[in-house]
Phi, psi and omega in degrees: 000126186261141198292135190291156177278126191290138164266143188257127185302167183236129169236132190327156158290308186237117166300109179298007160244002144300110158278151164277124167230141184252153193222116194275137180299125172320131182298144184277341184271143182260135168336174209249351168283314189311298217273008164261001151300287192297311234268299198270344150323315220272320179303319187292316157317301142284342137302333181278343198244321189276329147332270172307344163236009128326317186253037157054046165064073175205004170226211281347313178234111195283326209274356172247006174093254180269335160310337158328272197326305173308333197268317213298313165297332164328297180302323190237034152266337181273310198280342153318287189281349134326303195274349166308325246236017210242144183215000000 
């Protein structure tokens, strides 16, 4: 029996299961707000912790105690992440 002719596969340029994906450019500039935000979280933050052990943990907020502590970094944790965000 004589053997049949192999056929030659043909191959795309673009394969249907590759997609083309386009990606829009990052902007380069950070808003003209971000770096006087992150600058006064990090101040406000930091005036809230010297505050509380100046007046021997009994200010900014007398009624909560040791949670002082907690805003003050609270401030300069926004501003951390503010500052990811800084180009």
């Amino acid at each position: 029996m004589p053997k049949s002719k192999l056929r030659k596969k043909v191959k795309d340029s673009a394969s249907h299961h590759e997609q083309v994906v386009s990606h829009e450019p990052a902007p380069l500039d950070s808003p003209s707000w971000l770096a006087p935000t992150m600058v006064g979280a990090f101040l406000i933050g930091l005036i809230w912790i010297v505050v509380f052990y100046i007046t021997q943990t009994s200010y900014p907020i007398p009624g909560i105690g040791a949670w002082n502590m907690v805003v003050g970094f609270a401030f300069i944790g926004v501003g951390f992440s503010l500052a990811t965000k800084w180009r």
